[in-house]
C-alpha positions in Angstrom: -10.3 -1.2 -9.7 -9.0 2.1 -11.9 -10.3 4.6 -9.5 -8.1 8.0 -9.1 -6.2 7.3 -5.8 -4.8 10.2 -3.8 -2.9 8.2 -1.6 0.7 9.1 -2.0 2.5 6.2 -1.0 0.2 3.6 -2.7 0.9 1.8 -6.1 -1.8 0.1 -8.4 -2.7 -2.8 -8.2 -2.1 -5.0 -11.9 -5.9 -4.8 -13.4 -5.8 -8.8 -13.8 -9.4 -9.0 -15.1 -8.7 -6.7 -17.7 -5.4 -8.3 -18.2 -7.4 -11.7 -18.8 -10.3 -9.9 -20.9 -7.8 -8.6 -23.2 -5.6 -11.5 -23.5 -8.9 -13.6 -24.7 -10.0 -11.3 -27.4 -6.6 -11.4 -28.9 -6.5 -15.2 -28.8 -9.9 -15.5 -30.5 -8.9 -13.3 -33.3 -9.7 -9.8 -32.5 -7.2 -6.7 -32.8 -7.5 -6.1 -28.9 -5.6 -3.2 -27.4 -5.5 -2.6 -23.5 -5.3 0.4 -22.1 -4.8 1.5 -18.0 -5.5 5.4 -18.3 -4.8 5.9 -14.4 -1.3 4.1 -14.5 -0.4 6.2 -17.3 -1.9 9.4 -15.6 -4.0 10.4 -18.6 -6.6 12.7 -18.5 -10.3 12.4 -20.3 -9.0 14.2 -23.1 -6.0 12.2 -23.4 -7.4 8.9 -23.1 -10.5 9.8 -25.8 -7.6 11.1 -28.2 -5.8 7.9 -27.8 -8.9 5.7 -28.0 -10.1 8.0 -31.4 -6.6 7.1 -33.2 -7.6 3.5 -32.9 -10.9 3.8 -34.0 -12.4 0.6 -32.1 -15.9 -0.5 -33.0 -16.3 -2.2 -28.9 -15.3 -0.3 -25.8 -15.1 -2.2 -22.4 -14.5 0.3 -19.4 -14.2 -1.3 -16.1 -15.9 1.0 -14.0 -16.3 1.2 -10.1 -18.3 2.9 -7.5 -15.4 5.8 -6.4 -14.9 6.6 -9.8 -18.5 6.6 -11.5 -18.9 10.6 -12.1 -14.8 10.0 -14.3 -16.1 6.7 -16.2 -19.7 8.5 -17.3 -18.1 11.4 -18.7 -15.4 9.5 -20.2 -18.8 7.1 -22.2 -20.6 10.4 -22.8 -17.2 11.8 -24.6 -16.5 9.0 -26.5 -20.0 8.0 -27.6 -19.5 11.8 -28.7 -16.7 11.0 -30.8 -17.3 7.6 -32.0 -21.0 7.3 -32.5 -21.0 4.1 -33.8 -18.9 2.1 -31.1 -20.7 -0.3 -28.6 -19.6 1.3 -25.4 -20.1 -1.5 -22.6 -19.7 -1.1 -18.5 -18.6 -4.0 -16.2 -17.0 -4.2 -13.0 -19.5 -4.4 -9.6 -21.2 -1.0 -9.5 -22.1 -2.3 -13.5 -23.3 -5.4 -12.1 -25.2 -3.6 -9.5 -26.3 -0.7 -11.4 -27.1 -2.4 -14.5 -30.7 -1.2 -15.7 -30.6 2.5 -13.9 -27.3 2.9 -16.0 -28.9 1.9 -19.1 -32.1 3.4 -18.5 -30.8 6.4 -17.6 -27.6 7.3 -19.9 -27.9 6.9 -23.3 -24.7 6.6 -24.3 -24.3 3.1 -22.4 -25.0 0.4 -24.7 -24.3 -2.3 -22.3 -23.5 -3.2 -19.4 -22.1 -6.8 -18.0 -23.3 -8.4 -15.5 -20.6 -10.4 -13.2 -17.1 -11.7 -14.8 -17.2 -9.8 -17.9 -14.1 -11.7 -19.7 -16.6 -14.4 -22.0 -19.3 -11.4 -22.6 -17.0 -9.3 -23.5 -16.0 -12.1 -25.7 -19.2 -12.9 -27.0 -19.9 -9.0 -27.6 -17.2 -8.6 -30.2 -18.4 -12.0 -32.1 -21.9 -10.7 -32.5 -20.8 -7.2 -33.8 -18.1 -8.9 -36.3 -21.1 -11.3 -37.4 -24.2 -8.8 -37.3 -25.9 -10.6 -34.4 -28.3 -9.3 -32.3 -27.2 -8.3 -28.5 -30.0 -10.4 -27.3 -27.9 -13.3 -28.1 -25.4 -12.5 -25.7 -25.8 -13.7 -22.0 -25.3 -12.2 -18.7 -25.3 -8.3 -20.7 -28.2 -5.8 -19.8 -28.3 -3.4 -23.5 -30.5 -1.0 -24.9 -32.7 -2.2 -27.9 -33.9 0.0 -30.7 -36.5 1.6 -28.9 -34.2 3.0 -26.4 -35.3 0.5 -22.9 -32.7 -1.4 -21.1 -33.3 -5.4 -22.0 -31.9 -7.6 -19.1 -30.8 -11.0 -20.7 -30.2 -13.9 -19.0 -27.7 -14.7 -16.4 -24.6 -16.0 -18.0 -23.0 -19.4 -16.1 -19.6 -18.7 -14.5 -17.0 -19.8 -16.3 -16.1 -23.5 -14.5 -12.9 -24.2 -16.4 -10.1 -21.6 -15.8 -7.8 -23.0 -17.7 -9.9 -22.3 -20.5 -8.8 -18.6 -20.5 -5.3 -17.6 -21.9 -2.9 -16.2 -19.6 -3.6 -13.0 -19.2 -1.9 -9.8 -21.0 1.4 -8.8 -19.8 2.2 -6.7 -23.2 -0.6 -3.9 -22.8 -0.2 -4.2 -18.8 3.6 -4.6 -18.1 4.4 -5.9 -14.7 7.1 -3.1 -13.6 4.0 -0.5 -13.5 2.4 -2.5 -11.1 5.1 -3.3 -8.0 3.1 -2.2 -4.9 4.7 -1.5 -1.8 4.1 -4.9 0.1 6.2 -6.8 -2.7 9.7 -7.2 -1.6 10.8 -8.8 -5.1 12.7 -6.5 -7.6 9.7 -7.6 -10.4 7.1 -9.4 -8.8 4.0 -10.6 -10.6 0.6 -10.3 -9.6 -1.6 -14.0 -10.4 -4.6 -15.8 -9.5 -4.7 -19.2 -8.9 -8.2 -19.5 -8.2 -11.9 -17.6 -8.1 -14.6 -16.7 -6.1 -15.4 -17.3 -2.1 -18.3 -19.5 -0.6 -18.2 -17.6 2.2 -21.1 -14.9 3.4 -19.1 -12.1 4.5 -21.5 -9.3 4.3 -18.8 -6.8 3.2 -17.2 -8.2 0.5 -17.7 -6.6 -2.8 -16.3 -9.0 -5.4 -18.1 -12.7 -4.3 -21.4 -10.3 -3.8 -21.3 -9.1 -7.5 -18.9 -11.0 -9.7 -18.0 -14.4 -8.7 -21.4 -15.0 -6.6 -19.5 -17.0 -3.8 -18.9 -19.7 -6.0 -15.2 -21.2 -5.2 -13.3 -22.5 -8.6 -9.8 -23.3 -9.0 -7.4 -23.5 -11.2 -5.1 -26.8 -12.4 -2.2 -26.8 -10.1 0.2 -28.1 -13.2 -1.3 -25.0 -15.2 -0.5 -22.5 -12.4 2.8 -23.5 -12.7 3.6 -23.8 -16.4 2.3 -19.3 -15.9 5.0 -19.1 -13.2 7.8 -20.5 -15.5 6.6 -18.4 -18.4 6.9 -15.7 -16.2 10.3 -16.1 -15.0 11.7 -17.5 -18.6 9.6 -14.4 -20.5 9.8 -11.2 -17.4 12.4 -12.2 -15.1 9.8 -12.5 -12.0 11.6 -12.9 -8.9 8.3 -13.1 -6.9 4.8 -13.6 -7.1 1.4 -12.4 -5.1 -1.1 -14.3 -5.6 -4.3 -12.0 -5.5 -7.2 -14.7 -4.6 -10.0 -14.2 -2.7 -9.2 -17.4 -0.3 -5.5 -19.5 -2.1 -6.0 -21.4 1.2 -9.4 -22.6 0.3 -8.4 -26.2 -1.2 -5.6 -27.5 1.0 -5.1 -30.6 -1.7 -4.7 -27.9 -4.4 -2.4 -26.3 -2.4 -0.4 -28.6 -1.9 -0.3 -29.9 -5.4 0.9 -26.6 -6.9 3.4 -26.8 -4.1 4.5 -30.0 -5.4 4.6 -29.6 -8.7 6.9 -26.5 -8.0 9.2 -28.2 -6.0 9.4 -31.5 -8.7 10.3 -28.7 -11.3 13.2 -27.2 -9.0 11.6 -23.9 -9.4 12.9 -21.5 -6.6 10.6 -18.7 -6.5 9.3 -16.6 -3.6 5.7 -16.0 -3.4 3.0 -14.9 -0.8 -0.8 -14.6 -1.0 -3.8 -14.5 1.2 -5.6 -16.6 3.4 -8.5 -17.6 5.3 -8.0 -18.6 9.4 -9.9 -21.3 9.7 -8.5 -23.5 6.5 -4.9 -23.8 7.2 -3.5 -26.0 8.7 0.6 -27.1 10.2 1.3 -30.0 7.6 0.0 -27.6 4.3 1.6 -24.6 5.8 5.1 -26.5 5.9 4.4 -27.5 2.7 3.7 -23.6 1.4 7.5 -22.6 3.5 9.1 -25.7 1.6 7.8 -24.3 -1.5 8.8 -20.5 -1.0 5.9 -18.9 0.1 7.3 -16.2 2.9 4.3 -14.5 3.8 0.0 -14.9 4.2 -2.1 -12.4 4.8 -5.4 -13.2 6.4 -8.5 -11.3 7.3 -9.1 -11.1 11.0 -11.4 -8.5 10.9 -12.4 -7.7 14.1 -11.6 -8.8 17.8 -15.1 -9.0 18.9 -16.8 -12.1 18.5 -20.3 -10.3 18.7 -19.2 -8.1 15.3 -17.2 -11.6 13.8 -21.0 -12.9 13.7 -22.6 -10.1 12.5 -21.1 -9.8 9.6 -21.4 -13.3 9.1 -17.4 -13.7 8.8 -17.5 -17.7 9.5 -14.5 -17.7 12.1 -13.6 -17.3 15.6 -10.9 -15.6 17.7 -9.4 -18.9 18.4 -9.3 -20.0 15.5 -7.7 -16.8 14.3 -5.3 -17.5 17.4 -4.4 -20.6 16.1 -3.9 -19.6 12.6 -1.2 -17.0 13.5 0.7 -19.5 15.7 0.7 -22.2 12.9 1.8 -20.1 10.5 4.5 -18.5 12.8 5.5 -22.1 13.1 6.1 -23.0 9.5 8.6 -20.0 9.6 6.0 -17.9 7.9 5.2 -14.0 8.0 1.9 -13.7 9.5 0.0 -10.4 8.8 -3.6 -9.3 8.5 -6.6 -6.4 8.3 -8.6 -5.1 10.4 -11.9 -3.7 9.5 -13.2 -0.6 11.7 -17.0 0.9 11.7 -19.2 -2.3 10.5 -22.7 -1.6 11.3 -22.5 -2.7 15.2 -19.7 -1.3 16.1 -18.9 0.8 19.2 -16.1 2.1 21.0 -16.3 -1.2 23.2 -15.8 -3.6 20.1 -12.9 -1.4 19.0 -11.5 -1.5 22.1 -11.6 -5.2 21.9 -10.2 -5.2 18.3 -7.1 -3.0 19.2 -6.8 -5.3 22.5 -6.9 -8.5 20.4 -4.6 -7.2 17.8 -1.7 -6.3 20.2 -2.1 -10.1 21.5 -1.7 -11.7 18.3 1.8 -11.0 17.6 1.4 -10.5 13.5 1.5 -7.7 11.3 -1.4 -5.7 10.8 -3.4 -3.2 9.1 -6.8 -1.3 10.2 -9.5 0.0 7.5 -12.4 1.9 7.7 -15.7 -0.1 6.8 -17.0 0.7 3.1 -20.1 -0.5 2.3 -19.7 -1.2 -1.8 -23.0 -1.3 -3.6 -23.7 -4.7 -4.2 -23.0 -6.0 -0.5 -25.1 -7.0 1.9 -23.6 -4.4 4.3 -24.4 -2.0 1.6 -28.3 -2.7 2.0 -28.1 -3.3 5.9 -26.5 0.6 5.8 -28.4 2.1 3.8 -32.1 0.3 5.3 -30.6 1.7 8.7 -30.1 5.5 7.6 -26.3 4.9 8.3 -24.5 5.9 5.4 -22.8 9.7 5.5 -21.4 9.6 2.0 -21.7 12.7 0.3 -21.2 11.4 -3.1 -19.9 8.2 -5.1 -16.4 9.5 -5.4 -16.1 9.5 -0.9 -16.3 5.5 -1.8 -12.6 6.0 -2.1 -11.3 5.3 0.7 -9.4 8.5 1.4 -11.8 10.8 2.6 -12.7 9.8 5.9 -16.1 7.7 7.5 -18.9 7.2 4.5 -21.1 5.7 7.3 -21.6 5.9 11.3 -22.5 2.9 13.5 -25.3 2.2 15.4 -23.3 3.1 18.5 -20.6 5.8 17.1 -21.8 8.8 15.4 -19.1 9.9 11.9 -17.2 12.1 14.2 -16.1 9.8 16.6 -15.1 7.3 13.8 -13.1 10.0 12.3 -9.4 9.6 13.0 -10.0 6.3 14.5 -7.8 4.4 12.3 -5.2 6.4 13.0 -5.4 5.7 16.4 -5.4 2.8 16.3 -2.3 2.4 14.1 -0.8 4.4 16.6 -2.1 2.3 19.7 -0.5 -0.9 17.9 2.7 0.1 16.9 3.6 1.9 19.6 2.4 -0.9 21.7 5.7 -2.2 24.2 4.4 -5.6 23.3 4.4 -5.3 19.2 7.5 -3.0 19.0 9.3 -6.0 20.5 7.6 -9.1 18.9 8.5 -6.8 15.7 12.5 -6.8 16.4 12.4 -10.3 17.7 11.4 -11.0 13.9 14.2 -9.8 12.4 16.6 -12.7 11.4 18.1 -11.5 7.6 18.7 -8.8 6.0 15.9 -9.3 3.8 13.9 -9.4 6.5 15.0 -6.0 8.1 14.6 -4.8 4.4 11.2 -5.6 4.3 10.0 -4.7 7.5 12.2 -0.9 7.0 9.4 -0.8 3.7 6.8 -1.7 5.9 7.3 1.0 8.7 7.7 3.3 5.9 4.4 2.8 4.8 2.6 2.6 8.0 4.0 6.1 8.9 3.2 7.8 6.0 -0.5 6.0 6.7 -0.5 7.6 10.1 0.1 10.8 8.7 -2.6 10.6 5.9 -5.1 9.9 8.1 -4.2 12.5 9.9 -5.2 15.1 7.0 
């Protein structure tokens, strides 16, 4: 997500669906040019100057909910400047917003509903053949008379493999190291799509993949890897999937094939508690994975089942000390302020967390357009946002609870960061840990981080 970030100590993430969207309209012909405007700090004006030089006949502008007042003036100024370009929307607040932002702003020709990278596709080959737009599935456009036309939903994509790998050349990996790699160049992939899960916070299986699980070919995950270290000189890789755990047989296939190709690569990614288990987890150590980070949530079995999270505390317990096991850094999040929560459940949380003896991270509860949470907030009276752009994470509570007003959510986070790591009981778990220098490295880059989180909550 491109929003404009004002946290100091926090790197972008590498825009992989954009990455893949670009990569596929170069392979099917077209002259495709990828631009991040926030990683290169450009302005408006200095991205429409940019975008005028090329003179492109289709725009695709991943928008999101933070940044939505940015991306509209950005489509307004362009449509301004090239009239006659096809300026299209995706990303979830598109999917969400589809007709109101066609109905209401004229300079949107289209917006995409869920993954955009085929539609995006399929735009470009009607406007090099002079097709209509009502051709194109899983696209909400304006016709000739000015009303938004919502065509039919488009089938995800089923076959992966099918896409090319995506664009490193427009999106090179050294702009994109964020501060919880501990490689020198590590690369950012996905192995897999989607979640089947009903977590009722999650923004990308309520909008995009529509919490429908597809995977990739092992032996093709691999051959990406090898290309990476042969073509970039990787030295790590994250792999950014909603749940890599999902399919233990896939997992250990890629695991497998890696070691039957002698490729020595470290690589972590992110997991789901109550999927793993001890003999794929030793499989994932003997294959160089170093590190999973799962979604715990909360410590309060009364909020795990509200938001309809599909796990336990024990299972959660059980998780950590398998992966501990396998000789494998255990970390997770925390979410904070879900609809139920009081000071009670957070109490709990913070308790639970200082028993678990893994790394952790708290977050204040955003309630994305597009999720259930979003509609369970909203039908409640419980969101405080003052605008789109407070979606940003940086700014505070966007919503109270049933049982904590905004102000006593504000500055909770930081609390509780405070509570944990200053906790007798983590402090020495966390120097018990240490066993390389690597190690000691990485956990010097992760204290660094947590502090300067402490102190931006504070302001």
């Amino acid at each position: 997500m491109r929003w404009p970030h004002r946290r100091g100590d926090k790197k972008l993430a590498f825009p992989i669906y954009l990455a893949y969207a670009t990569a596929l309209l170069k392979h099917t012909g077209f002259d495709a040019k990828g631009i991040d405007a926030v990683c290169k700090e450009w302005g408006i004006g200095k991205f429409i100057d940019e975008v005028r030089k090329i003179g492109p006949k289709a725009i695709f502008l991943e928008i999101s909910t933070p940044s939505i007042m940015f991306d509209l003036e950005t489509a307004e100024k362009l449509k301004e400047e090239i009239p006659d370009c096809i300026i299209s929307f995706c990303g979830p607040h598109a999917t969400y917003f589809h007709d109101k932002l066609i109905s209401r702003h004229s300079f949107i020709d289209v917006c995409i509903r869920g993954e955009f990278e085929m539609a995006a596709r399929d735009i470009c080959l009607v406007i090099r053949e002079r097709k209509p737009l009502s051709s194109v599935k899983g696209i909400t456009y304006r016709n000739s008379r000015g009303n938004a036309v919502v065509n039919e939903d488009r089938p995800l994509l089923e076959e992966l493999d099918k896409l090319p790998f995506p664009d490193r050349i427009d999106f090179p990996i050294e702009n994109y190291q964020q501060a919880f790699y501990s490689g020198k160049k590590t690369a950012l992939m996905v192995s897999s799509r989607g979640c089947p899960y009903n977590c009722t916070y999650c923004l990308w299986p309520s909008t995009l993949t529509r919490r429908r699980y597809r995977a990739r070919d092992p032996i093709r995950v691999v051959d990406e890897i090898e290309l990476l270290i042969k073509k970039e000189c990787i030295d790590e890789v994250f792999f950014d999937d909603d749940e890599f755990t999902m399919d233990r047989e896939k997992v250990k296939a890629f695991c497998g094939e890696l070691m039957k190709r002698g490729i020595r690569i470290r690589w972590h990614c992110m997991g789901r508690v109550n999927v793993v288990d001890e003999e794929t987890l030793a499989m994932m150590k003997a294959a160089g994975c170093y590190q999973i980070f799962y979604g715990f949530e909360s410590g309060s079995e009364r909020i795990l089942a509200h938001v309809r999270k599909g796990i336990t505390k024990e299972q959660t317990r059980r998780a950590v000390k398998l992966t501990k096991r396998a000789g494998i850094v255990c970390g997770g999040s925390f979410i904070i302020g879900t609809p139920e929560e009081s000071m009670e459940t957070f109490k709990e949380t913070l308790g639970f967390a200082k028993s678990l003896g893994a790394w952790v991270q708290f977050v204040l509860c955003s309630p994305f357009p597009g999720t259930p949470m979003f509609e369970e907030a909203k039908s409640k009276g419980l969101i405080t946002a003052r605008s789109w752009a407070d979606f940003d994470g940086c700014g505070g509570p966007i919503m109270r609870t049933m049982h904590l007003s905004e102000e006593e959510l504000r500055g909770i986070v930081r609390r509780a960061y405070l509570s944990f790591y200053l906790s007798p009981r983590v402090v020495i778990s966390i120097l018990l840990s240490i066993r390389s220098y690597d190690r000691a490295r990485r956990l010097f880059r992760g204290i660094r981080s947590i502090i300067k989180r402490i102190f931006f909550y504070k302001s």
